[in-house]
Structure formats: structure tokens, C-alpha cells
N, C-alpha and C positions, 0 to 999 in steps of 0.2 A: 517344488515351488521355491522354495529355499535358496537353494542351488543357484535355482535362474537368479534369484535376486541377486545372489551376487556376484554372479558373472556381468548382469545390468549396472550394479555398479561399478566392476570394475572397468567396463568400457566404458561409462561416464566419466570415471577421471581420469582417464587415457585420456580421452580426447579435452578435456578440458589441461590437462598435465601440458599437451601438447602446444594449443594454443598459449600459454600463460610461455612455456619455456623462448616458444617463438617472439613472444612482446616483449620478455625480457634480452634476450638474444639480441635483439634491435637495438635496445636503447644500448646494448653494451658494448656494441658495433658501433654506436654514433656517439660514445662518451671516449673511447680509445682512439678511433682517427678522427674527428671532427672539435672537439669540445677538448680530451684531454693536451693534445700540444699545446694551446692556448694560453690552457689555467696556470698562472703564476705560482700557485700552491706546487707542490711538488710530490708526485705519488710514484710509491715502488706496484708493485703487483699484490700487496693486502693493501694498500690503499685502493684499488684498482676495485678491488673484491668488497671492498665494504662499500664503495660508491653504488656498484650493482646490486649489493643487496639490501642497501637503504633501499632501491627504486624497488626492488622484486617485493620487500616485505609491503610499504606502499599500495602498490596494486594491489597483494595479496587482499590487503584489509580493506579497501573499494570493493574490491570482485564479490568479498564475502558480506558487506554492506548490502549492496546493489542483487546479491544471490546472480554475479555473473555468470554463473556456473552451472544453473539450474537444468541443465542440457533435458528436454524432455517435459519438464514439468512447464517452465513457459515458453511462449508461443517465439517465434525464430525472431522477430521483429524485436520482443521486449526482451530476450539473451542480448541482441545487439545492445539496442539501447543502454542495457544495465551495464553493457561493456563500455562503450562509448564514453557515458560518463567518467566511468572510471577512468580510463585513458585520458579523458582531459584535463580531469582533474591532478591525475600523477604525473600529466606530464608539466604542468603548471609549477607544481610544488617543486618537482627536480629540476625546472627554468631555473625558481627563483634558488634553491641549493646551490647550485651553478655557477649563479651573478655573486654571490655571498662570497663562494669559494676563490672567486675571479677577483674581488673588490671591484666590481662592477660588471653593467650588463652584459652577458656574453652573445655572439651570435642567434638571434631566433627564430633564422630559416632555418635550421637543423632542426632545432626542436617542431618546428611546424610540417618539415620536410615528415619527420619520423612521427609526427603524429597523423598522418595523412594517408602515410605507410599501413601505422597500427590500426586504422580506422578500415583503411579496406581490405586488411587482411581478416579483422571483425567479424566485418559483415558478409564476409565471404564465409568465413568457418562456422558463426551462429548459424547459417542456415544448411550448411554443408553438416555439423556435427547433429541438428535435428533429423535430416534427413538421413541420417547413417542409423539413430535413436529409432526412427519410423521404420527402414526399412527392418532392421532385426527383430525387433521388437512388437510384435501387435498389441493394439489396444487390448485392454483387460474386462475378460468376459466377465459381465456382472449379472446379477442377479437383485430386481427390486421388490422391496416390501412395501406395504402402505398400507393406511386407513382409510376416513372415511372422507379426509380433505382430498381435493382435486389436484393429479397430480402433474398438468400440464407443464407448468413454470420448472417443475424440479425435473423434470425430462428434459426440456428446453435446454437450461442451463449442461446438464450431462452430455445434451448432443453437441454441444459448441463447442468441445474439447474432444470431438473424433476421433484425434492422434492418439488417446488415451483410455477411454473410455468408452464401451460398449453394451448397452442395456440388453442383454437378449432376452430377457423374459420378466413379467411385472406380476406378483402375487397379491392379493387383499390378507392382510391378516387372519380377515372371517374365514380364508381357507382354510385355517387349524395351523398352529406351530411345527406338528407333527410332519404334516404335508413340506411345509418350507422346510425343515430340515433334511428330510430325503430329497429334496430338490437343490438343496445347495450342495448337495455333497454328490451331486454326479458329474459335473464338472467344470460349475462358476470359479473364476480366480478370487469371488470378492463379494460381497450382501450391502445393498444400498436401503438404508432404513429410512422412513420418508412416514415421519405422523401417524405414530401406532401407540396405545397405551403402554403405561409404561412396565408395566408384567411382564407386557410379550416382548417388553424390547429387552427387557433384564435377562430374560431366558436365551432370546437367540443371541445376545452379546457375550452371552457367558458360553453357550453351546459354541459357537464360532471361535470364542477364544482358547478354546481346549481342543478344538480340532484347526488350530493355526491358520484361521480363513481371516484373510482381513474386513475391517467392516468403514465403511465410509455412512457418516451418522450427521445429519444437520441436527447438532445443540439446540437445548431449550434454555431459556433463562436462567435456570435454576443450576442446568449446568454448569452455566460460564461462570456464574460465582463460587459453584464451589470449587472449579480448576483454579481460582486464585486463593483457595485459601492454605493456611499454614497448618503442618501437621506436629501438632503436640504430641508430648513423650512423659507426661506424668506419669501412666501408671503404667500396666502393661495388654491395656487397651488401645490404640490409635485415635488421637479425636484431631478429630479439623474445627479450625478457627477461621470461622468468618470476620473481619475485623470493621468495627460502625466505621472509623474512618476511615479510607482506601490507601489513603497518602502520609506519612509522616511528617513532625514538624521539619527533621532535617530536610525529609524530601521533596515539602514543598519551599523550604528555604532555597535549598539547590535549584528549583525551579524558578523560582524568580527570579533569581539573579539570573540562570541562564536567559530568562525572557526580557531583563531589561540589556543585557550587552547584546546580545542579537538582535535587538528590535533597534539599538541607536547604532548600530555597524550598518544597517539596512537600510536605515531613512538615509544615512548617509549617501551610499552605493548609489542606490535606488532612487535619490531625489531629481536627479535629471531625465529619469522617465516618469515620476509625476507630474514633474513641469512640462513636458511633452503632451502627456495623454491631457492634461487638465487645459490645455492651450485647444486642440484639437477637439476635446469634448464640447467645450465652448463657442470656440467657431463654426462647429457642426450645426447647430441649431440654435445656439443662444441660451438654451435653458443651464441650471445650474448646475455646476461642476462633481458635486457630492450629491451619493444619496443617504440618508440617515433613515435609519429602519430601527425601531423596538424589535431587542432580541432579547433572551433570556440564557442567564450564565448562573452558575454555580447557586443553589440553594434559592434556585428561582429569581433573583434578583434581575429586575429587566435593568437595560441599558440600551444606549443608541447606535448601535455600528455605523463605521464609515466607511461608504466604498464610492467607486465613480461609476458616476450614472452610468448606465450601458442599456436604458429601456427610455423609450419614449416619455417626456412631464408626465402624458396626460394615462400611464398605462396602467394604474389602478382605481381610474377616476369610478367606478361605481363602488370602491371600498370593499370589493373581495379581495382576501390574500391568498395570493395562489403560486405555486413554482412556475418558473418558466418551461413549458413545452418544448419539444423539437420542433426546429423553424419559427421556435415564438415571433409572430409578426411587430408583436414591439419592443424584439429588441434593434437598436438602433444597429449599421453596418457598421459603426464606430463600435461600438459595446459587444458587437459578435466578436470582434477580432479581441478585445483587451478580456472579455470573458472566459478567449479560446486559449489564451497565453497566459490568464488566469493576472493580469494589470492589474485588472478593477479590483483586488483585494487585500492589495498594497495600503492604499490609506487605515488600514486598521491593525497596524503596527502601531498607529499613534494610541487605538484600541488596549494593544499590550501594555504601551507604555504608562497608560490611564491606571491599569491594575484590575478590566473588567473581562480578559479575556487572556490568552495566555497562547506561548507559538504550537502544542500540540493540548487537542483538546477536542472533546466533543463537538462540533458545527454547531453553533449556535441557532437555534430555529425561533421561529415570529410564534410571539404568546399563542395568537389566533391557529395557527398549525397544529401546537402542542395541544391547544382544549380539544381540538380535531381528533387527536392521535390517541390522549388516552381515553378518549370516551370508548373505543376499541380498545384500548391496550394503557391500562392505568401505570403499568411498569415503564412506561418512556420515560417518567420523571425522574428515573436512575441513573439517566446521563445526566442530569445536573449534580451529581453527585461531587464531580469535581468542575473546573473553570472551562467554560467554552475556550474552542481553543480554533487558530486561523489555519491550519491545516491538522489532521487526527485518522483513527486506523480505520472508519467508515470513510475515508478519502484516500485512503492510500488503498485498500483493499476491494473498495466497496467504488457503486460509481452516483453523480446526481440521484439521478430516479432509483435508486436501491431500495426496496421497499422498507415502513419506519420498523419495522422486526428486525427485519435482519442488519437497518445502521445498528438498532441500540444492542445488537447480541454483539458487532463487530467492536462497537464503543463499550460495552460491557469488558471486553476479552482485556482493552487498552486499561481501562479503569483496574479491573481486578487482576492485571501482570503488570504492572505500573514498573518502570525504572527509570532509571535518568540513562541509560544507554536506550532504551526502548524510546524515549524521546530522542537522543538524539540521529536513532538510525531513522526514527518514522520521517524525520526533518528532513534527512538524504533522502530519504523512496520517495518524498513528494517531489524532487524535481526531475525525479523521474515520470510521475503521475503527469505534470504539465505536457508532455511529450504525447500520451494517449488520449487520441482522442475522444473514446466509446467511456472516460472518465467524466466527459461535462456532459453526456445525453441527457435529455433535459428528459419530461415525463410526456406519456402519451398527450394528443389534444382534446382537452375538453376539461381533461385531469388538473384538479387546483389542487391536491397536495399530491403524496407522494406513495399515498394507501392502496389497492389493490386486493380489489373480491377474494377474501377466502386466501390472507395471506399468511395468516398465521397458522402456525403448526398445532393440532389438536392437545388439548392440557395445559395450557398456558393461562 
């Protein structure tokens, strides 16, 4: 099993080696006959070589942003994409390199020419380099465990990743440990743990770990915090430190700052598409431009979010508070589209800059949701642990309707691995997030929040 692994990866970064050499290959094609005669600056051949390798390192650190690379693990569509952006963004950056070098704009049909190139050579290879992944490689025979929760949804989700994953047989705990262990050892690649106490899960994780099987485990609360804690060295015992507060003073100092120069770089940018949507919103039907909603942020504290309307005046007139559905009927056609591109969430940058919300951060939820939430699950109040935040790692990982378990284990994982890099890569994966759509699926009909029968994992 070994072995295979890593023969697997090395044909993963073959093929990923290959596409990277070929994008950089191009730009360095179009920097020597196109763009270098031009430049006034004047370059030998290590001038020539450090041009290329500003752009290659560039990409490099997009591609590894973006996980352009991921060949296998996501789906041929979101490889593109994570390429995509990258590509536009470095080739952006080496426009502007360029114009600097030039003392002024240099031609931008090359650059546009060669981005058009890189784009479809992209989306030719992301789904070429999966398919080369699928053909060698078969999904990996698994083996499930479980309790006494229902295990539809956690199938579900298993079978939507076909290319990878394969359940061929599903065990009750009540069968006896004994039993699952000679079952996994005749010839599953893998043990899918799914809601079992926590004895039997201690035993098969550690039996599995000593006969090198891997284990694929959905975390419990109790887990996620202690994957962020720190491991002290007083004596010559091992003890972990959970710490009361997540954040540091430097580190939230570093945070604000980052969220008030990004949030006035963006009103900026951005202000000629709220002038737009807010022109539009208004001529549509007349009603008011803004919606203002009680949310609640950090240590409970509500406030009022700004966003643009995108639902009918009159769509909470009986005073439920409820998510919006798939096909919600009141949202407006104006409000599907700035919903789908994610507009309407732009006015609450003024939010950041207030100092009641922050640019990555827990999704701020309506008091009324939360009393919902933990009367089932008293631990949701853990995400207020730090500052709501306008995009966060239950939206970048996680979609709308994600059941409230599994935002606050996703929002737990962000809280308790907290960096100022981890902010600001979750910032890049969100514009990638815009791009997917199965990210804004709103909740089934009928459904006012976002809870779901028998969603939580048993022990909690």
C-alpha cells in the first residue's frame, strides 16, 4: 500500500510539474520575442532568468494558495478554477512588473493573447490530468463503522466523490470490535468511523494505526479544540494547553489593521458596483435599498448588518426568521443574481469598518437562529468566541445549508488554528467560493433554519 502511494504521488506531480513548466515556458516565450525588445531597461540572459523566475515563483505561491495542484482530490472543474485564478492574477502582477520596467504601459494584447493561451491550456489539462488520476487509479475500497445515528447523509456525502471513494460494506459497532477488525484486514484500503462511542473508536484507531490502514473519522467538538492546542514541555510528561483566549493581543492587533486597509481598498474598488446594484435595487420595485438585520458577533454582542436587499419588503411579514430555501420565491430576480455573485454582501465592509464584524470570521447568525441552535446544541455559542466575520472557513469549506454541527466544527477548526496567513489564504479561497455554485444552496422547503433530524454525531 505504501508503494502505491507513492508511485500516486509521483504521477501527481508529474503531471502537475508538466502543466506549471508549460505556463511558465509561455510567459517566457512572450517576455523574449514580444515584451523584451520593447523594454528600455536593458537585460543580458540573468536578467532574462530572473524575469522568469519572479513569474514561475508568482504562480508557484497562487497554485499553492488556490491547491491548484490538487490533481485527484478536487473535482476537474475547481483544479481549473483554482488555476484560472491564478493565472490571472500573475499574469496581472507581471503586466504591471512590465509597465514599471518600461516607464510606462507596455502592450496588453500579449499579455491577454497569453492569458487565453494559459487558460485553455488549463482547462484542457485539469480535466485531462484527472482523468489520467481516474483511469490508474481506482477509488479506495472502504470499509464503514457506525452507531446508533442514521447513516444516510454520511453515505451521501461519500457517494458524491465516486472518483475516490468507495463504501463496500457498512458494520454496526453492536457487531463486536473483534468482528470489524478481521473485516478490515481482508482487504479494505481504509475504515470510515461514522458515530460510535468513544472506546470503540479509541481501539479501532489505534488497532488501524499499527497495522498502517488509514482511517477517515468525522471530528467531534471536543476534538477540534484539542487539534489547536499547544504542547507544553515542563516536565517529562506531555501536557496540552487549551488556551481561554483563541487570539492574541498582537494577533488581533495584526487583524484589525488588516481589516480596516482592506475594507477602505474595497469600498473604494467596489463603490461603482454599489452604485449600480443600489440604482437597480430601487428601480426594481421601489422598496428600500438596504437590509439591516440583528446579528450577533463576538461575545454575544448583537448589531445590525448591512446588506442589499435581494428578498421581497414584505418576505418576513409573519415575523419568522428563516434561511432562504432553494428557489426561495421571495427572493427577488434582482437579489438571485447579486446573491449568486455574492453583491449583496459588499455593504458590510462598512460593517468591518464600524469594528462589529471582521473580513474572515464566523458568519454572523440572527439571535432568533442561535436560541434555535443551541437548544439542540448549547456549544454553537463557541463561534462567538471571536468576531463575526464577512467571509470564514464554514464558507469557504462548508456550503449555505451545511448543517449548524458541522459550520461550528468547520468554524471551530478556524478559531482554534487561527493565523494571520490562514486569514489571509481563507480571503483568496473565497473568490474562489464565488465561482461555485452548490456554495449558496440555500436549505430544503419548508426548512427555517438550517438543522436537520439526527444531525449530530452521538456524544456531543
Amino acid at each position: 500500500m505504501r508503494k502505491a502511494d507513492a508511485v500516486k504521488r509521483i504521477i501527481v506531480l508529474q503531471l502537475i510539474a508538466i502543466e506549471f513548466a508549460v505556463l511558465v515556458v509561455g510567459y517566457a516565450l512572450f517576455w523574449l520575442k514580444k515584451y523584451k525588445p520593447f523594454i528600455t531597461v536593458q537585460f543580458w540572459q540573468k536578467g532574462d532568468a530572473l524575469v522568469i523566475a519572479i513569474y514561475a515563483v508568482i504562480l508557484l505561491m497562487f497554485f499553492l494558495a488556490y491547491g491548484a495542484g490538487k490533481i485527484g482530490y478536487l473535482r476537474s472543474f475547481e483544479i481549473f478554477l483554482s488555476q484560472a485564478i491564478s493565472i490571472l492574477v500573475t499574469n496581472v502582477i507581471a503586466f504591471a512588473q512590465l509597465s514599471l520596467m518600461n516607464g510606462g504601459l507596455v502592450k496588453s494584447k500579449y499579455i491577454l493573447l497569453l492569458t487565453l493561451m494559459q487558460l485553455g491550456f488549463a482547462l484542457f489539462w485539469s480535466f485531462f490530468a484527472n482523468f489520467i488520476y481516474r483511469t490508474v487509479f481506482a477509488p479506495r475500497d472502504l470499509l464503514m463503522v457506525y452507531g446508533d445515528r442514521p447513516i444516510d447523509d454520511i453515505v451521501k456525502k461519500f457517494n458524491s466523490r465516486k472518483d475516490r471513494f468507495m463504501i463496500s460494506k457498512k458494520m454496526c459497532i453492536s457487531e463486536g470490535e473483534e468482528a470489524i477488525k478481521k473485516e478490515i484486514m481482508k482487504r479494505y484500503q481504509g475504515l470510515v468511523i461514522w458515530d460510535i462511542p468513544q472506546k470503540s473508536r479509541n481501539d479501532l484507531l489505534k488497532f488501524c494505526y499499527s497495522k498502517s490502514i488509514r482511517v477517515y473519522m468525522m471530528p467531534k467538538i471536543s476534538d477540534v479544540i484539542v487539534q489547536g492546542a499547544e504542547v507544553l514541555h515542563f516536565f517529562d510528561t506531555p501536557v496540552m494547553l487549551t488556551r481561554e483566549f483563541p487570539l492574541s493581543f498582537e494577533q488581533r492587533v495584526i487583524k484589525r489593521l488588516i481589516d480596516l486597509i482592506c475594507a477602505l481598498i474595497l469600498v473604494i474598488l467596489t463603490s461603482p458596483i454599489m452604485a449600480i446594484t443600489a440604482i437597480v435595487i430601487k428601480a426594481t420595485d421601489g422598496g428600500p435599498v438596504f437590509y439591516k438585520q440583528k446579528r450577533v458577533t463576538i461575545g454575544g454582542k448583537i448589531f445590525r448588518i448591512i446588506k442589499f436587499r435581494s428578498m421581497r419588503v414584505d418576505a418576513e411579514k409573519d415575523g419568522q426568521a428563516r434561511l432562504a430555501s432553494k428557489k426561495d420565491p421571495r427572493i427577488t430576480p434582482v437579489g438571485r443574481f447579486i446573491r449568486k455573485v455574492r453583491i449583496d454582501e459588499l455593504p458590510q465592509l462598512f460593517n468591518i469598518l464600524a469594528g462589529d464584524m471582521s473580513f474572515v470570521g464566523p458568519r454572523p447568525e440572527r439571535p432568533e437562529i442561535i436560541k434555535e441552535y443551541v437548544k439542540d446544541m448549547p456549544e454553537f455559542r463557541f463561534r462567538t468566541k471571536v468576531k463575526a466575520g464577512l467571509a470564514g472557513y464554514a464558507q469557504v469549506y462548508g456550503k449555505y445549508n451545511t448543517t449548524p454541527y458541522d459550520k461550528l466544527k468547520l468554524d471551530l477548526i478556524y478559531i482554534e488554528n487561527y493565523s494571520t496567513w490562514l486569514d489571509l489564504r481563507l480571503m483568496l479561497l473565497t473568490l474562489k467560493v464565488l465561482f461555485m455554485p452548490d456554495a449558496t444552496e440555500g436549505v430544503a422547503a419548508g426548512q427555517l433554519t438550517a438543522l436537520k433530524e439526527d444531525s449530530r454525531e452521538d456524544g456531543e
